[in-house]
DRENDO-1510 file (C-alpha; in Angstrom, 1 decimal, always signed):
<recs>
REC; n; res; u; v; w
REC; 1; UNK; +15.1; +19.1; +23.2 .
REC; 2; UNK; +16.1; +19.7; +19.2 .
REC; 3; UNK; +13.5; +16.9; +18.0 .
REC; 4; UNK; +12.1; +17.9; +14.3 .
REC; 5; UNK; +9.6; +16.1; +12.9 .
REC; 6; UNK; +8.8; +16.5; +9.5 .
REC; 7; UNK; +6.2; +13.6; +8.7 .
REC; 8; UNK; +6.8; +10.0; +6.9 .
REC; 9; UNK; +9.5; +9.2; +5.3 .
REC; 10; UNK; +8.6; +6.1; +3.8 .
REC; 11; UNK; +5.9; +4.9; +1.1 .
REC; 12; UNK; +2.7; +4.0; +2.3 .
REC; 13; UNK; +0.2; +1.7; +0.7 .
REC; 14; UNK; -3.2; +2.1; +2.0 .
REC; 15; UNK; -4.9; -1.4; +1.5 .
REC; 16; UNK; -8.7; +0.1; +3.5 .
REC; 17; UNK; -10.4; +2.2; +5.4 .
REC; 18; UNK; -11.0; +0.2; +8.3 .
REC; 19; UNK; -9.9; +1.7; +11.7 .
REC; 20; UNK; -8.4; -0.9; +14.1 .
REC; 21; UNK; -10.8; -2.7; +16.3 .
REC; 22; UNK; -9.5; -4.8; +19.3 .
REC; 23; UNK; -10.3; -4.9; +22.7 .
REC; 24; UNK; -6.5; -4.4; +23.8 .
REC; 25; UNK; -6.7; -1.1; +22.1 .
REC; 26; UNK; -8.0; +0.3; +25.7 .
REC; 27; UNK; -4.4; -1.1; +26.7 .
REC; 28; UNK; -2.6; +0.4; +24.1 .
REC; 29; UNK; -4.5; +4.1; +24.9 .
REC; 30; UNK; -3.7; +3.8; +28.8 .
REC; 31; UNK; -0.2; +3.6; +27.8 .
REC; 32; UNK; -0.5; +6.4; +25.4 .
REC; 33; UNK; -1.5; +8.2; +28.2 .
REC; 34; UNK; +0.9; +7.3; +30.9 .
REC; 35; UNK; +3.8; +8.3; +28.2 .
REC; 36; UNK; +2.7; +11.5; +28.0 .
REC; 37; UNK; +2.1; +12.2; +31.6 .
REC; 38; UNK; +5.6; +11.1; +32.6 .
REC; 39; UNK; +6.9; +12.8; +29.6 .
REC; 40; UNK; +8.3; +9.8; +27.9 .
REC; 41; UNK; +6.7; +11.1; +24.7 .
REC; 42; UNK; +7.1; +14.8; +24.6 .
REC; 43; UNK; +4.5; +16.7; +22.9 .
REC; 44; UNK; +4.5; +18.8; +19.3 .
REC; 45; UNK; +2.5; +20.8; +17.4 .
REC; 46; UNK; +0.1; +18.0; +16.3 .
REC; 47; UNK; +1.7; +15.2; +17.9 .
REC; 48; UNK; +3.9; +13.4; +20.3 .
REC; 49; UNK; +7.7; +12.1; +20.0 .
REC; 50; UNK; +7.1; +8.9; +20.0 .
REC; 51; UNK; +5.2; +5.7; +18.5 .
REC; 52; UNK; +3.5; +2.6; +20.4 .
REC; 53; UNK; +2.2; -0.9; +18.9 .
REC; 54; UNK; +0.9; -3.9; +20.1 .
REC; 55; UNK; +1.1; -7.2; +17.7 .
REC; 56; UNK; -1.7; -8.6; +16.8 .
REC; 57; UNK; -1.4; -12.6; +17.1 .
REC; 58; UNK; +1.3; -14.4; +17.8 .
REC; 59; UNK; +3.7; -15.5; +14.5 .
REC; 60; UNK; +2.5; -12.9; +12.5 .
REC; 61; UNK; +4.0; -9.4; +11.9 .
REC; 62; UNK; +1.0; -7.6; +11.6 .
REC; 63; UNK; +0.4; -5.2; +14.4 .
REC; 64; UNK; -1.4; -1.8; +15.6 .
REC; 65; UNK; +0.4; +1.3; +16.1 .
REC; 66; UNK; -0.1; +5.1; +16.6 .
REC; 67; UNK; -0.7; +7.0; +13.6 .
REC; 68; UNK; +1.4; +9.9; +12.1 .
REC; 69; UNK; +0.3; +13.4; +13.4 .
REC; 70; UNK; -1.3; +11.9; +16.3 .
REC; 71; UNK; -1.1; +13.5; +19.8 .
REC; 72; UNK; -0.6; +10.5; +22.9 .
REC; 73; UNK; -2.4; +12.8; +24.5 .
REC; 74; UNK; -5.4; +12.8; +22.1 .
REC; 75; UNK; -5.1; +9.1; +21.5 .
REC; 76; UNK; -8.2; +8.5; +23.0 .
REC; 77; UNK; -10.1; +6.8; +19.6 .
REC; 78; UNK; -9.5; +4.3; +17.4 .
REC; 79; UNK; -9.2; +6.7; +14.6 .
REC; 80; UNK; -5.3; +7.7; +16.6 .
REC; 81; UNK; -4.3; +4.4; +15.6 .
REC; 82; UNK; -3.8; +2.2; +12.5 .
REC; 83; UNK; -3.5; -1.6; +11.3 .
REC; 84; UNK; -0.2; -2.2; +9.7 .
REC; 85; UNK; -0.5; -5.5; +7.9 .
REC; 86; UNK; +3.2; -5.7; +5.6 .
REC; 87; UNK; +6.2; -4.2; +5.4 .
REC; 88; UNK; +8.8; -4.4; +2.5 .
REC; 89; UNK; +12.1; -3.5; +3.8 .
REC; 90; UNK; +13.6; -3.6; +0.5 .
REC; 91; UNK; +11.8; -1.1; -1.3 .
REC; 92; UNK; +10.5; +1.0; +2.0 .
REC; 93; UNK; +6.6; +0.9; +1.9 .
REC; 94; UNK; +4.8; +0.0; +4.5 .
REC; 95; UNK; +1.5; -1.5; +3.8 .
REC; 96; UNK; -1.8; +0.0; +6.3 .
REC; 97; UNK; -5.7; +0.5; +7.1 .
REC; 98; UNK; -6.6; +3.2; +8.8 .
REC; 99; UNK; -7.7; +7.0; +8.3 .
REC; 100; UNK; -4.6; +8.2; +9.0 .
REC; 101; UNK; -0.7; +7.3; +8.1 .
REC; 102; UNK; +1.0; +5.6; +10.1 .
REC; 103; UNK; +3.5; +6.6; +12.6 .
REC; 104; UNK; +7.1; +7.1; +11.0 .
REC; 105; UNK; +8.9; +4.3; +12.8 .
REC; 106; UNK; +6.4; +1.7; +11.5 .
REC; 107; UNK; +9.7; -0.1; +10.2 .
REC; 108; UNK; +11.5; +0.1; +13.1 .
REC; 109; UNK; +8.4; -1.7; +14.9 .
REC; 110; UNK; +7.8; -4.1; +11.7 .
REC; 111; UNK; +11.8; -5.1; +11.9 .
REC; 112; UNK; +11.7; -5.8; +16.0 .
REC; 113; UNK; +8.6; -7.8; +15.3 .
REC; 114; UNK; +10.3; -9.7; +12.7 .
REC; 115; UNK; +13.3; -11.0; +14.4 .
REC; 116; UNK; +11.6; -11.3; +17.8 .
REC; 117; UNK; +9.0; -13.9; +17.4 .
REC; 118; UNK; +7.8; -13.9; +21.4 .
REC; 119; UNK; +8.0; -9.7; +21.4 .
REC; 120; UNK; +4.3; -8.6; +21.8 .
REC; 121; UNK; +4.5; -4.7; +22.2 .
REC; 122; UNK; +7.2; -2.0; +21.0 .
REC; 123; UNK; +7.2; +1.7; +22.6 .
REC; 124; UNK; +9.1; +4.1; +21.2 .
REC; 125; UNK; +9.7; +7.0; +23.2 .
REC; 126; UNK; +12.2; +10.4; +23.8 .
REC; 127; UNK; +13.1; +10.9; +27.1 .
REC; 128; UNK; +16.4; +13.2; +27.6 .
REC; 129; UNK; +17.1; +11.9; +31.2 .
REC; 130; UNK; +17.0; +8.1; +29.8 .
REC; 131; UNK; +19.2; +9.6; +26.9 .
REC; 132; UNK; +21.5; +11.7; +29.0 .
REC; 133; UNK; +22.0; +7.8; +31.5 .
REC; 134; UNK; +21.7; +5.5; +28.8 .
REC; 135; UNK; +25.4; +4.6; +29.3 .
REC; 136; UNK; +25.9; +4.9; +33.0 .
REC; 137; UNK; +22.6; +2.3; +33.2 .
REC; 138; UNK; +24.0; -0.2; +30.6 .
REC; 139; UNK; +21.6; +0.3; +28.0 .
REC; 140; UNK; +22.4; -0.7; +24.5 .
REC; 141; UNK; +23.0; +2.7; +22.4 .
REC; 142; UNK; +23.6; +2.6; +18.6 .
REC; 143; UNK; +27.1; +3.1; +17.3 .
REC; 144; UNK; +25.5; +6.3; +15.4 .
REC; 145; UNK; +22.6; +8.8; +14.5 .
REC; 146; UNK; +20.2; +8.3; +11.6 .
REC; 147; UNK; +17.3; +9.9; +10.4 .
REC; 148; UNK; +14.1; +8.5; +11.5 .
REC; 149; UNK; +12.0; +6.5; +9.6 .
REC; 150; UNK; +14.8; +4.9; +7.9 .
REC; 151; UNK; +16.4; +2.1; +6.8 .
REC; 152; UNK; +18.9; +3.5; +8.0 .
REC; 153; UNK; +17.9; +3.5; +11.1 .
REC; 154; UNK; +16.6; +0.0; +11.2 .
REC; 155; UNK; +19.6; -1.2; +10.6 .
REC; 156; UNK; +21.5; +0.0; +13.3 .
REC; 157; UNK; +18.8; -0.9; +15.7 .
REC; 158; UNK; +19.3; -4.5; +13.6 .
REC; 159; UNK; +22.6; -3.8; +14.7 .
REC; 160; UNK; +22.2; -4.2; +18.5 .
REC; 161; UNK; +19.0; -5.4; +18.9 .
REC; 162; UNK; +20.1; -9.3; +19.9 .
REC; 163; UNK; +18.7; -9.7; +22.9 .
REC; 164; UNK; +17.9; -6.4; +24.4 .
REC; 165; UNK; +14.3; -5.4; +25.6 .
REC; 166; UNK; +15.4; -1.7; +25.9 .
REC; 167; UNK; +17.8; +0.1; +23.7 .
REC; 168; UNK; +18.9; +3.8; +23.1 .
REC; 169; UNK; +18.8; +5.0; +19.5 .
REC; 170; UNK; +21.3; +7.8; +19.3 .
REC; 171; UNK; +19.7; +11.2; +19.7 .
REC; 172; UNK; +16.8; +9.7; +18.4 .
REC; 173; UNK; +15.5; +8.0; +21.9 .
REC; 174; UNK; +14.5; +4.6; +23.1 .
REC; 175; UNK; +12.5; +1.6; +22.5 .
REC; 176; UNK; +11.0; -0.8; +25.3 .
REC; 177; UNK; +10.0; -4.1; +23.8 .
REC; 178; UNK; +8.3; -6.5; +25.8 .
REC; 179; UNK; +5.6; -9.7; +25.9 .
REC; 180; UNK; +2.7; -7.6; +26.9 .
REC; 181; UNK; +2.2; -3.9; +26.6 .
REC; 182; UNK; +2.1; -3.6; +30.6 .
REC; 183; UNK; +5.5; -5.3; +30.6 .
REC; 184; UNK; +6.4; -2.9; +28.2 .
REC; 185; UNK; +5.4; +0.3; +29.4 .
REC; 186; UNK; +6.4; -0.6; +33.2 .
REC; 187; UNK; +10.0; -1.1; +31.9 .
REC; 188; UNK; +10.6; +2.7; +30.4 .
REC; 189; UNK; +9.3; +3.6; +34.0 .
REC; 190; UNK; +11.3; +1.6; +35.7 .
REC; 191; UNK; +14.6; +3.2; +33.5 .
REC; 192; UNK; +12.7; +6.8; +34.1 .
REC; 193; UNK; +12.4; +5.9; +37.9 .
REC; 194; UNK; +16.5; +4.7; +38.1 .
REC; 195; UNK; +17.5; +8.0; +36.0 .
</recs>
């Protein structure tokens, strides 16, 4: 692997202090879990390569996701994970509560919220097998790399999202969307399993 994660790239705009509370958090933090057992979120120095959310009603783009610097592994508190509550695309600041930043590809969660209404969990993971069979397994791979937590890379995912549930982001790995988190995490292993 030649990941190399250097922290947020975006703006933040910390609007409190409150750490996420919701009872499908214990949801979210099984998942956390299972990515890094099955190495679907490879571990760094201080983290993991990868990001998961849940959103949290339906019509609204507001939604709870790992935060920066945070371990899957460790993810075991509510103090792993933070409440993103806006997003402005235009001027790249993404709008939180929490103790902690929010993971880097809050944009890339905000924007798949955003233009898929029913979509109730996002999982963003970096698994070289899935990468190394994305073609061969027909899975939607963007036309080229970009840095992560861009716009950049936003819009290419824009670019090929349609109606996909599971895409590869060049060199950068894949997202699972789905209408519950379980639905979600069961299809990365079920792409991990056909690898």
């Amino acid at each position: 692997m030649s990941y190399c994660y250097a922290g947020v790239k975006y703006k933040t705009q910390k609007i409190g202090e409150d750490l996420p509370d919701n009872p499908r958090l214990d949801n979210l933090i099984y998942w956390c879990k299972i990515f890094h057992e099955k190495g679907l979120a490879p571990p760094y120095e201080g983290g993991s390569y990868g990001n998961l959310s849940f959103r949290l009603r339906n019509k609204e783009d507001i939604f709870i996701i790992t935060a920066s610097h945070s371990g899957l592994a460790d993810s075991t508190t509510n103090d792993r994970f933070v409440t993103v509550s806006g997003v402005d695309l235009k001027k790249c600041i993404v709008s939180y509560a929490g103790s902690r930043k929010p993971s880097s590809e809050a944009m890339v969660h905000y924007a798949v919220y955003h233009a898929r209404p029913y979509v109730q969990a996002v999982f963003h993971g970096h698994c070289d097998k899935i990468s190394k069979n994305a073609e061969r397994l027909g899975i939607p791979i963007t036309s080229k790399e970009e840095p992560y937590g861009t716009i950049a890379l936003v819009n290419r995912v824009m670019e090929i999202l349609g109606d996909s549930n599971f895409l590869e982001m060049r060199n950068h790995g894949f997202l699972a969307l789905g209408t519950t988190m379980d639905e979600t995490g069961n299809l990365a292993l079920d792409f991990l399993k056909k690898c």
